[in-house]
N, C-alpha and C positions, 0 to 999 in steps of 0.2 A: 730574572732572566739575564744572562750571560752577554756581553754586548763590547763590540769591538773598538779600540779605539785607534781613530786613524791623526797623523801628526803630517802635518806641512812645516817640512824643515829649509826655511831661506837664506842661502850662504853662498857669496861666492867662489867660495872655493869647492868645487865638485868633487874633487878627494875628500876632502875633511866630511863635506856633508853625505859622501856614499858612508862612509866606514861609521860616522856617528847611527845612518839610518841602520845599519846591520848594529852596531852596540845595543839602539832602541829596543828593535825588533827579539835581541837577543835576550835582553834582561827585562825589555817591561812584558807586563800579563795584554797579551791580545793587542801587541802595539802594531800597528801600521804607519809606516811612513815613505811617503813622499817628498821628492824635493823639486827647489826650484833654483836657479843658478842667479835671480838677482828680483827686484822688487817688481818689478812689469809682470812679470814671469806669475810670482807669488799670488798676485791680483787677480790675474787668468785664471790661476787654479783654483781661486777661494770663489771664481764667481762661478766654474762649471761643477765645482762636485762641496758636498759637504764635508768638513772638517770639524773635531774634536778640540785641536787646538793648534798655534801657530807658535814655532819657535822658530828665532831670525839672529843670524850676526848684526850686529853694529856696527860695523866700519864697511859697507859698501860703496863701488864707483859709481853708480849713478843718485845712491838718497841712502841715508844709512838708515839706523836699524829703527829710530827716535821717530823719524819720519816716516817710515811706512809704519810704526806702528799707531800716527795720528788715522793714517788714511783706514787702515783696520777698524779703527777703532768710531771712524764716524758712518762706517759701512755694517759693520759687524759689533757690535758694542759689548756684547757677553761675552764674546768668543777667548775663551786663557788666550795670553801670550805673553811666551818668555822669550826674553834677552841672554841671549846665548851667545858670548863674546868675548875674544879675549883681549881686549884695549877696555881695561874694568879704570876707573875712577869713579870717586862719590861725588863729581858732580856727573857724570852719565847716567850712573844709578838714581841721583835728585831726579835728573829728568825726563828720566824714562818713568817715575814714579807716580812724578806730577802729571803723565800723561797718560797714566793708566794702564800703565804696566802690570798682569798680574805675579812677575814673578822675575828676578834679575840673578843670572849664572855668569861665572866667569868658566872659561874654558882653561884649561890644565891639563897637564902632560897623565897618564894615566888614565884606565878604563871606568878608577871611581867614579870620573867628575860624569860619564854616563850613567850609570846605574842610579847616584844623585839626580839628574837630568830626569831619568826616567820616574823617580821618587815623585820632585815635582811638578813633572804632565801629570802621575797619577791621581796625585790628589786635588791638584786644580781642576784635573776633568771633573773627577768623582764630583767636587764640591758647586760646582757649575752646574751637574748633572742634578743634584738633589733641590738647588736651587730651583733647576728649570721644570724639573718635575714636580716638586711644592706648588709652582706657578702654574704647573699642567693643572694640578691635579686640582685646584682651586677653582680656574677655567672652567673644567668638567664639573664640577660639584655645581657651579652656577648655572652651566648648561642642563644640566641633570634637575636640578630647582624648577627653571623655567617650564622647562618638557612638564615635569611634575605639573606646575601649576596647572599648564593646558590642560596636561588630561582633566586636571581635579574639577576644573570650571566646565567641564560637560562637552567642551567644542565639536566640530565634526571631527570623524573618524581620518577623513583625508585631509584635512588641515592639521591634524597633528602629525601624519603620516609625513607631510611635507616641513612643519617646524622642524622633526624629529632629525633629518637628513641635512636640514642646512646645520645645525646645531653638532651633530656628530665631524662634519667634513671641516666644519671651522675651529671643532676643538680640536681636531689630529692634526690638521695640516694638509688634508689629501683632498683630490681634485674631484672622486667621485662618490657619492653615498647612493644606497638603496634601499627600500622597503618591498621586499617579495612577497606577494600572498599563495602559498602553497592551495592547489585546487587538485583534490585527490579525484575527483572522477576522472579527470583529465592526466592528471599525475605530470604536471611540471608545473610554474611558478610566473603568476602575471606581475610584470613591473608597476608597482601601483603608483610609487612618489621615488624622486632620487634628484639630483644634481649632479651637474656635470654632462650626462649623456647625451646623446645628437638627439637634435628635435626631433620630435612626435614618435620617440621609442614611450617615453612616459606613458601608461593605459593600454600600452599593446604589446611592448616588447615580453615574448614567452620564452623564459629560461626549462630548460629540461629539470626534471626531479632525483634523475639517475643517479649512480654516481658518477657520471662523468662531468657532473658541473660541479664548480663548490657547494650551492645552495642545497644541492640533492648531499651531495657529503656530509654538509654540514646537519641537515635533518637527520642522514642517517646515527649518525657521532650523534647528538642529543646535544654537543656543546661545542664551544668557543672553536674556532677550525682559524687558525695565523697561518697567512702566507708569508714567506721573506724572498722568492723569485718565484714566479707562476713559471717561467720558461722550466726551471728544475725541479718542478712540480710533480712524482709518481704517485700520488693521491685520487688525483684526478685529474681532466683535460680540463681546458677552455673555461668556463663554456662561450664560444663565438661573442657574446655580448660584451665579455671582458678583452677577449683577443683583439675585436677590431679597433677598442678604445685603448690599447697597449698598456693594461694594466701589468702591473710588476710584484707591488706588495698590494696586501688587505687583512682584511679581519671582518669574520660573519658569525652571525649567532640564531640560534633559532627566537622567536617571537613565540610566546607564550607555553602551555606545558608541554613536558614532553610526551607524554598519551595524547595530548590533542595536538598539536600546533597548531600555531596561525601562520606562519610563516619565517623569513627568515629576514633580518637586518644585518646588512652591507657594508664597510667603506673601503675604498680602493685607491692606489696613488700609484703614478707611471714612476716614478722613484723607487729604489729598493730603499727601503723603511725597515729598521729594526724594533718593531714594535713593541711597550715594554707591560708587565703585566698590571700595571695602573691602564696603561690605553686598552687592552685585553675586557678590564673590568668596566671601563667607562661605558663601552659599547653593548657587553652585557647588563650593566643598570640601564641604559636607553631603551633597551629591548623588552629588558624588562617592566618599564613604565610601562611601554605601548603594550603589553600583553595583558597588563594588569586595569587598561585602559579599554581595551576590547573586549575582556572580561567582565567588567562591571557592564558596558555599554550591552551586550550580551544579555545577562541578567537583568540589566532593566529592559529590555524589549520585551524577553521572557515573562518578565513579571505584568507590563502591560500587556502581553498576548495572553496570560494568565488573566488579567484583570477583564479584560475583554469579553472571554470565554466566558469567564465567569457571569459578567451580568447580561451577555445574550440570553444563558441557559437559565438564568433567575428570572428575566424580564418574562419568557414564557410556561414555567414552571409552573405545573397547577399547584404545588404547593408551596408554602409563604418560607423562600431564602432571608439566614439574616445573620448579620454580624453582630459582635457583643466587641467593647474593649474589656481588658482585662477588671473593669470596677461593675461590669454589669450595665454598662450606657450602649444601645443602638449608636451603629453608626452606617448600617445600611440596614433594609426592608423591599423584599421585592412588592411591587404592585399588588398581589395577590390579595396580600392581607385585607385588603381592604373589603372584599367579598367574605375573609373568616372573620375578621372584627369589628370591620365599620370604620376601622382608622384610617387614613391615608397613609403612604409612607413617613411623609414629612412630617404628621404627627407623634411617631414614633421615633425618629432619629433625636438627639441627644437628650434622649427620658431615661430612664433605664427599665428593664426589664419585671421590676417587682412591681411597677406600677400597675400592671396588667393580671397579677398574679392575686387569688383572691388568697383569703387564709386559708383554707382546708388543705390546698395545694403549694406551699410556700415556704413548708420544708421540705418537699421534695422539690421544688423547682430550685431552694437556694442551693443543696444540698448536690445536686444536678449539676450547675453551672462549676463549683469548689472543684468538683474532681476535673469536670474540661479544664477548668481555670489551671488545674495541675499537673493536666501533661495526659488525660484519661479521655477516651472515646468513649460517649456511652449513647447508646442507642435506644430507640421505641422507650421513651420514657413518656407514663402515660401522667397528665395534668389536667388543670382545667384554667379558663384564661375568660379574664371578664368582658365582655365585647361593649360597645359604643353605645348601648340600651343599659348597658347595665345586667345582661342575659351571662350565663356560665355556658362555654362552648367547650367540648372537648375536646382534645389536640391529644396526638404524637409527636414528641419531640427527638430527635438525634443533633449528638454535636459532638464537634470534633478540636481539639486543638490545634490552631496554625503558628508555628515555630519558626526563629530566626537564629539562630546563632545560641540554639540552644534553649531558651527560653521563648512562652510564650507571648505572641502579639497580639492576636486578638483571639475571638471562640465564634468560629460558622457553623451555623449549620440549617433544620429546614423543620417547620412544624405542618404538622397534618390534620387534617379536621377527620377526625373518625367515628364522624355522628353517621355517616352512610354507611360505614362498615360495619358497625352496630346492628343500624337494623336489618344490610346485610345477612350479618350472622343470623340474626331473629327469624329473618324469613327460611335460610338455609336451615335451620330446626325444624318450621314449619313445614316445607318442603318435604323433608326426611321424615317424619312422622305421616304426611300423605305417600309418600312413597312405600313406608312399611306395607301403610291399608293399600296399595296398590298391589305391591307383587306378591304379598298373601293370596292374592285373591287370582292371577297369572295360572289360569287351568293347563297350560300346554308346556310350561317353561319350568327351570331353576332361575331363580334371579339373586346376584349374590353381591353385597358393596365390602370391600375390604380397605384396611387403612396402610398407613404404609410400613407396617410390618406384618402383611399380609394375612389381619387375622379379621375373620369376615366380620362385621360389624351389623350387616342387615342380610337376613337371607328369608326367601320366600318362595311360593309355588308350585307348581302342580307335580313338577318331576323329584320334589325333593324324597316325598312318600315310594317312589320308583327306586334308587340307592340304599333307602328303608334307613333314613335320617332325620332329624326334626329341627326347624327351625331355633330350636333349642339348643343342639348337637352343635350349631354352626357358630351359636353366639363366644367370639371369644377364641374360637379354636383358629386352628392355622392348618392350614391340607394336610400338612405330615400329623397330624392327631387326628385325621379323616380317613385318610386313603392309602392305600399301599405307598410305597417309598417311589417307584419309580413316577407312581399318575401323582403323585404331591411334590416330587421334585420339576415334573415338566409344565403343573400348575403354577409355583411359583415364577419358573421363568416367564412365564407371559403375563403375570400377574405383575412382578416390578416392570418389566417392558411397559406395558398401562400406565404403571405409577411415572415413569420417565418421558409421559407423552407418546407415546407408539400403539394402534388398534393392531390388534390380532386376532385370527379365524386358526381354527384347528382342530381336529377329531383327536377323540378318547376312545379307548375301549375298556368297560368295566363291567366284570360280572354278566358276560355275556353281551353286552346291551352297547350299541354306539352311540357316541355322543357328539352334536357338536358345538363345542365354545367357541364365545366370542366374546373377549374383552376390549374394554376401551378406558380411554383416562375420563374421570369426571372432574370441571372443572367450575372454581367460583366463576363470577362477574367478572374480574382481573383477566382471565385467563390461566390462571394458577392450577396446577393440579392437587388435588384435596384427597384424595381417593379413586378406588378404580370400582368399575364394575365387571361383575361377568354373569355371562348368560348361557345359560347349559339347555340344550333341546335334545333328547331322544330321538336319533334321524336312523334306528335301527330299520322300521318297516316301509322308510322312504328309501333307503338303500337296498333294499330287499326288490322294491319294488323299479326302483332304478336299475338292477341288475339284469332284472324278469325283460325290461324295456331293452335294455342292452342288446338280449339276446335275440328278444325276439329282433330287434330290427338288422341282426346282424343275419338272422333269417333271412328274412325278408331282403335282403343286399344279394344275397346268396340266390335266392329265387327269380329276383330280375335278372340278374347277370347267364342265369340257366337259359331264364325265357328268351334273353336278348339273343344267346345264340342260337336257341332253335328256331326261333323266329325269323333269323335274319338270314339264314342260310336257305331256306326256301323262296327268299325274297331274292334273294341275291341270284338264284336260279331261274326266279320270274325275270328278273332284269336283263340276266343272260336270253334267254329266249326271246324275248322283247324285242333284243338287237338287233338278231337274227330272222325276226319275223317282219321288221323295216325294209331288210333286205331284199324280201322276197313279195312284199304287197305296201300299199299306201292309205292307211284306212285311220279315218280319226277317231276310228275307236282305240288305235292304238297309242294316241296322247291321252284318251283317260285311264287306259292300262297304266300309261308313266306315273300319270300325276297320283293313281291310288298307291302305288311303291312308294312314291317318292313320302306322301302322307304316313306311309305307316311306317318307313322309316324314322318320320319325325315322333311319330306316337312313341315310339320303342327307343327313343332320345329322351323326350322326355320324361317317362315312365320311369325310367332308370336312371334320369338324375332327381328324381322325386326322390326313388327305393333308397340309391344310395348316397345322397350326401343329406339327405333330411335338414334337420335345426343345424347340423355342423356344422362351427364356424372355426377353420381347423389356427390362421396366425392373422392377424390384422397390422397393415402400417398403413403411412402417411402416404395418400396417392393424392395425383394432381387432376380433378373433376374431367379437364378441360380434355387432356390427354388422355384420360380412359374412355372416354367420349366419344373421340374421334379416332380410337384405334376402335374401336365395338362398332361404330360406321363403316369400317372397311371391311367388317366381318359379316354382313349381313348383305344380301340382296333386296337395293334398294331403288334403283332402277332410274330414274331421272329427278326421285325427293331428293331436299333438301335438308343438312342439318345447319341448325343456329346454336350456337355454345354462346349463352350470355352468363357463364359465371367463372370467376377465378379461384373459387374455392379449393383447400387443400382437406380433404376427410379422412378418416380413418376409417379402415374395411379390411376383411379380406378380397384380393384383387381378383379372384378367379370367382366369388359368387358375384361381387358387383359388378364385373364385367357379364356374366347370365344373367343380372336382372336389368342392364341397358339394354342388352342385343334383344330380349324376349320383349322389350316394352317398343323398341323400334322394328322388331320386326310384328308386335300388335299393329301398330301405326299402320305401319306398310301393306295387311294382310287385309285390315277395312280402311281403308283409304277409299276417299270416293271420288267419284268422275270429276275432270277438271272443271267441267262446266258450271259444276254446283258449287266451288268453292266460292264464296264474297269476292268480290274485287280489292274493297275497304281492308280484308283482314288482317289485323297488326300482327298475326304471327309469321306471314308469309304472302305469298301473291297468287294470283290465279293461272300460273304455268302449271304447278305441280303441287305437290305435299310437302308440307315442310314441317322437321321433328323441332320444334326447340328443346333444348337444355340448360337450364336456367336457377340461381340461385334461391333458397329460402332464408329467413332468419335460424334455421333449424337442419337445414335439411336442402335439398333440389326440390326439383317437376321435374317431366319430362311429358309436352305440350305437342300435340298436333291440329293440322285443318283437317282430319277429317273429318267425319260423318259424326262424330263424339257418341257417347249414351247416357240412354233414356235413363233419367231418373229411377224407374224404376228396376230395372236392371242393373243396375250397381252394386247391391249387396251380392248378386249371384254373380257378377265375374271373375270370383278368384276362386271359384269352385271348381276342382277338377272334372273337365271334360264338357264346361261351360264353353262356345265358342258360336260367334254368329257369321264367321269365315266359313267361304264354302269350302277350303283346304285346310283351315286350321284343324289344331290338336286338340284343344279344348283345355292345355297343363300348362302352356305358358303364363298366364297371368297366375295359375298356382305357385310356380315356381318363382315368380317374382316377391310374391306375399311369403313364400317360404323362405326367401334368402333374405327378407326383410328381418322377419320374427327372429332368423338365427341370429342378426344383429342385435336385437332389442332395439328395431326402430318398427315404424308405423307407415303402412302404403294405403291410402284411400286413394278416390276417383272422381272429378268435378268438371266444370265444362273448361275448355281453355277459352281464351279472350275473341279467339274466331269462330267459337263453335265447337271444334273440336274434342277430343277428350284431351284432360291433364289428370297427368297421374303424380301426388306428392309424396314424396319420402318425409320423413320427420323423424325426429329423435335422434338425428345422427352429429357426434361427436367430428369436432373439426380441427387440425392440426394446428 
C-alpha cells in the first residue's frame, strides 16, 4: 500500500529551509515537508501531528542541532534524524553519532546535495518502516495467538468478543474497537463488545445495516472496507455512532462466511491513519478466529441439540435405539430392550454386539454391520438375538452410518421385535380365507379386494352371475381385461383413490343395468393400507322405483297447491262476508264462523307443507339453538307463556324445517295448555302464573318441555299420526310434521312426561357444530 511520507525540516534560516522543503517535495517519492524556524517550534510540531522523520541544522541561536537531537531522541527514540548542516567537522559528526544520530549531511552549494538528502529520508524511513512493521507484525501475531488460544479453550462467546477488541485496539494503536452482531429480521447491527465508546452504548447501541453505515457496506463488499478520512467518505455516511465519537480512520471486516455472516469486526482512531496491508490482515485473522469460534460453538450446540433429540425420541421409542463404535461394542441402548431381551441397558453397553447374536444368524448379522461399518444403510434386515432365558427372539434390524469428516464414527440404528407381526400376518391369512367363505356366500352384492396393482385378488357374490362373470374371471385380472375401456378406466380411478386412503361412492351403467360401487382402503393393525375393497349392488329397480316415487310425489305437490287454491278462495269469500256480517248484527255464532276459517286455513297449511316438502331436507348449516328458539317464539301466538332457552348448543339443520318443527311443537304446547289453576306451584319447569315452554339441551340432541296437561301413556304412539289432535281448534298435522322434519334429518322425535307434568317432546340423533 502506497504511503506518504511527511519530513519536519528545523533550520533557522526560513529561506534555506522554504527552498530545501520545495527540492524535497520535488525529487522525493510522496514527500511532505514541513518546517520549523528553531527548536521550541520543532517540539510543538512533533507533539501535535505525526512525523516520518526529522531533519535539523546544527548551528542554531537558541540549542543547536546536537541538542535538540538529545531531547528527540529521549521523547521519540525511533524516530530517523538527519543532521543537515553546513558547519561539518568530525568531531560534530562523533557527536551527533554518539547520540544517535541516524544519518549526518553536510549542506553544499548545488541541488545534488537535495536529491542525496532526499536518498537518505528515503531509506531511513523505509528502513524504520520495516523495522516497525516486523515489530507490528510480531505484536499482532501474539495477539492473534492469544485470541486463538481463547477461542480454543471453549470460553464464553462474550468474553472473547471482548478479549478480541482490546487486543485489535492495542495492536493498531486506535482508540476504538467493535464487535457487531448482524440481526437480519431486523436488518441493522447490535453493539455486542467494543472499547472506547460512551457508557452504556455497549448491549444496546443499534448500527443501521444499509449502506449508509460502514458495517452495512462492509457486509455488502463481503470484505475488508479501510477508511483514510470518513469526512471524505462517498462510500457511505456516518453511521451517527462513529460521527459523534469523531472517528477519522478505521478498518471493518465481516465475522464469519460470507453466505452466512455473523457479523462485522471494527477498529476506529480520531487520527487520519494510513493503514497498511499487514494491519488490513491483522484485523481480518481476528475476525476470523471469532468466526471460526462461533462456528464450532454453533456446531457444538447443534450437536447437543442433536444429542438431546436424539435420546428424548429413543427414551420413548417402542423400539429398542442403539449405537455401535465402529469394532461392534454398544455404546448406547435405549430402555426398551429390556422388555425384547431381558437386558438392561447398562448390560449391554461396552459388550459388543455378537455376544447376543446366536450362530444361525451371525453371518448375516456380521455381514450387516461390515457394510454400515462402510458407509451403506441397510434396512429391514431380518435376525434372531438370544434373550436373557436363553430364548431366540426375532428382530428387524435397520442401520445407518454416522459420518464426520468423511469417515465413519459410529453405526445407529433400531431393532424391532416382529414376533406380533408374524402372527399379524398369520391371522390376516386366516381372515382372508374367512372372508373368501364370506362374500361367496353375499346373495345381493359383488364383493371384490384388489392389490395395489389393481388386480382383484378376492371376488365373490351374488351380482357377479348378473355381469355373467365368475369368480374365476376375476382372479388375477384387472378391469380393462373385464369391462369396456371407459367403465375400467373410471374403475381404476377410484380403485387407487382406495389404495391412497380415500372411500368412494359412484354409479355405473353396464349392459343396461345400474350399479352402485363403493370402495374403500383396507387396512392392517398399523393403519397401513394393504388393499382395497369394492362393492358393486345392482340399484337398477331401486331407481326405478325411486323415480315412480319422484313423480308420484311431484303429483301429489301438484294436487295440494290445486286444492290449496280452490279451497282457499271460497274461504277467503267466507271471511269477506263474515266482515260484513259483524257489521250489520252481533251474534256469537259469528266467533265460531271465525274460528272454523281460521282452522281450515290451518288444515290447508299444513296439508300442504306435508304434500310439498315431504322427507326434503333441501341445504343444512351451523345454527345457533338459542336464537332459532327465540326467533320461532315471536312467530307464534303465545299469549302470556313463557319461554325458557336452557341450552347453548350450535346443530346442524336445515333452518326453515327446524324452524317448523319449534313453532308446531310450541304452538302444541300453547293449543293444550291447561288452566292456571291446575298447574303445581312446586313445578321446576315454570310457575303457576302461566305455561312455560322450555328448550333445553341433550347429550344428543334438545326437548322441548312444557307445564301443561302432558299425555297419557297411552296415547303416545298415536300423536304423530296425521289428524290426531286432542285441541278443540287444532289440525290434527302438526305433531306429523314435526316427526316428518325429524326423519328428513335422520334424527328421532319421541314423547315423555316433563319434570312438572307436562309433556316433553326429544329430538335425538342430531349432529352438533
Amino acid at each position: 500500500m502506497y504511503r506518504q511520507v511527511r519530513v519536519l525540516h528545523v533550520d533557522d534560516d526560513p529561506e534555506f529551509a522554504e527552498v530545501a522543503a520545495t527540492f524535497l517535495e520535488r525529487v522525493g517519492d510522496g514527500f511532505t515537508v514541513e518546517t520549523a524556524a528553531n527548536v521550541s517550534d520543532g517540539l510543538a510540531r512533533l507533539a501535535e501531528a505525526s512525523f516520518d522523520c526529522v531533519v535539523s541544522d546544527y548551528d542554531m541561536p537558541e540549542t543547536n542541532g546536537i541538542a535538540f537531537l538529545e531531547t528527540v531522541r529521549s521523547e521519540y527514540p525511533d524516530i530517523p534524524f538527519v543532521l543537515f548542516t553546513g558547519k561539518g567537522s568530525e568531531e560534530v559528526a562523533s557527536e551527533a553519532v554518539s547520540k544517535g544520530v541516524s544519518d549526518y549531511l553536510q549542506k553544499g552549494h548545488g541541488t545534488d546535495r537535495y536529491t542525496l538528502l532526499a536518498n537518505r529520508i528515503q531509506n531511513l524511513v523505509a528502513q524504520h518502516r520495516a523495522e516497525a512493521g516486523l515489530e507490528s507484525r510480531i505484536e499482532q501475531q501474539s495477539a492473534l495467538a492469544a485470541l486463538g488460544t481463547s477461542a480454543l479453550s471453549g470460553c464464553e462467546r462474550q468474553t472473547l468478543f471482548e478479549e478480541a477488541v482490546e487486543l485489535v485496539s492495542d495492536a493498531l494503536g486506535t482508540e476504538y474497537s467493535k464487535v457487531l452482531e448482524y440481526r437480519p429480521d431486523s436488518d441493522n447491527f447490535l453493539l455486542r463488545a467494543g472499547v472506547g465508546w460512551q457508557d452504556g452504548l455497549v448491549g444496546t447501541a443499534v448500527v443501521g445495516a444499509g449502506e449508509e453505515s460502514q458495517a452495512g457496506y462492509t457486509l455488502k463488499t463481503e470484505g475488508a472496507v479501510v477508511v483514510d478520512d470518513l469526512a471524505t467518505e462517498d462510500r457511505f455516511s456516518g453511521p451517527p455512532l462513529l460521527l459523534d465519537h469523531g472517528v477519522v480512520s478505521g478498518i471493518s471486516v465481516v465475522i464469519g462466511g460470507t453466505d452466512d455472516p455473523w457479523g462485522v469486526l471494527g477498529t476506529h482512531s480520531t487520527d487520519q491513519i494510513t493503514f497498511t496491508d499487514d494491519d488490513v490482515t491483522f484485523v481480518q485473522n481476528a475476525a476470523n478466529l471469532l468466526g471460526n469460534a462461533i462456528q464450532r460453538q454453533r456446531s457444538e450446540q447443534r450437536r447437543r441439540e442433536s444429542e438431546r433429540r436424539f435420546r428424548e425420541i429413543a427414551e420413548v421409542s417402542p423400539d429398542t435405539i442403539f449405537r455401535l463404535d465402529t469394532d461392534g461394542v454398544f455404546t448406547y441402548v435405549s430402555p426398551v430392550i429390556e422388555s425384547l431381551l431381558g437386558y438392561t441397558p447398562e448390560d449391554l453397553v461396552d459388550t459388543s454386539f455378537r455376544t447376543y447374536v446366536p450362530d444361525e444368524s451371525m453371518e448375516t448379522a456380521f455381514d450387516g454391520f461390515s457394510r454400515v461399518a462402510a458407509g451403506e444403510t441397510v434396512r429391514e434386515l431380518e435376525l434372531r438375538l438370544i434373550d436373557a432365558d436363553g430364548d431366540l427372539v426375532d428382530i428387524e434390524v435397520s442401520a445407518s452410518p454416522v459420518t464426520h469428516d468423511g469417515s465413519v464414527r459410529f453405526v445407529q440404528g433400531l431393532v424391532r421385535d416382529v414376533t406380533e407381526r408374524t402372527k399379524r400376518e398369520r391371522r390376516l391369512q386366516r381372515l382372508k380365507a374367512q372372508y373368501e367363505t364370506l362374500i361367496e356366500n353375499l346373495p345381493e352384492m359383488g364383493v371384490f379386494l384388489f392389490d395395489r396393482d389393481c388386480q382383484y385378488t378376492v371376488s365373490g357374490g351374488g351380482e357377479l352371475s348378473s355381469v355373467g362373470l365368475t369368480s374365476a374371471d376375476f382372479e388375477g385380472a384387472t378391469p380393462h381385461d373385464l369391462f369396456p375401456e371407459a367403465i375400467a378406466d373410471e374403475l381404476e380411478h377410484y380403485y387407487r383413490e382406495a389404495l391412497d386412503g380415500r372411500s368412494s361412492r359412484f354409479e355405473q351403467e353396464y349392459q343396461d343395468r345400474q350399479y352402485q360401487v363403493q370402495t374403500v382402503p383396507v387396512r392392517n393393525d398399523d393403519g397401513d393400507v394393504i388393499s382395497g375393497l369394492a362393492v358393486s349392488e345392482d340399484v337398477t329397480e331401486r331407481r326405478e322405483r325411486q323415480r315412480t316415487l319422484e313423480r308420484q310425489n311431484e303429483r301429489l305437490r301438484e294436487f295440494a297447491g290445486v286444492v290449496s287454491h280452490d279451497l282457499r278462495n271460497p274461504l277467503n269469500v267466507a271471511q269477506g262476508q263474515l266482515k260484513l256480517a259483524r257489521t250489520e248484527c252481533d251474534s256469537d255464532h259469528l266467533d265460531n264462523v271465525s274460528a272454523a276459517i281460521e282452522r281450515s286455513n290451518r288444515l290447508i297449511d299444513d296439508l300442504l307443507t306435508l304434500a310439498s316438502n315431504g322427507d326434503e331436507v333441501t341445504e343444512t348449516e351451523s345454527l345457533d339453538l338459542r336464537a332459532v328458539a327465540e326467533g320461532c317464539w315471536q312467530n307464534v301466538p303465545t299469549g302470556d307463556a313463557t319461554l325458557a332457552v336452557r341450552t347453548e348448543q350450535t346443530i346442524v339443520a336445515d333452518r326453515g324445517r327446524l324452524e317448523q318443527l319449534l313453532e308446531n311443537l310450541v304452538r302444541n304446547a300453547v293449543e293444550h295448555a291447561r288452566p292456571r289453576s291446575e298447574v303445581p306451584a312446586d313445578a321446576p319447569d315454570g310457575d303457576a302464573s302461566g305455561l312455560t315452554v322450555t328448550v333445553g339441551a341433550l347429550a344428543d340432541g334438545f326437548y322441548v318441555a312444557d307445564t301443561g296437561p302432558g299425555i297419557p301413556p297411552e296415547e303416545r304412539d298415536e300423536v304423530f299420526k296425521a289428524g290426531h289432535s286432542t285441541a278443540a281448534d287444532g289440525t290434527g298435522f302438526g305433531l306429523r310434521i314435526v316427526e316428518q322434519i325429524a326423519d328428513a334429518h335422520g334424527w328421532t322425535v319421541t314423547v315423555t312426561d316433563s319434570d312438572s307434568g307436562g309433556a316433553r317432546f326429544e329430538v335425538r340423533g342430531i349432529e352438533t357444530a
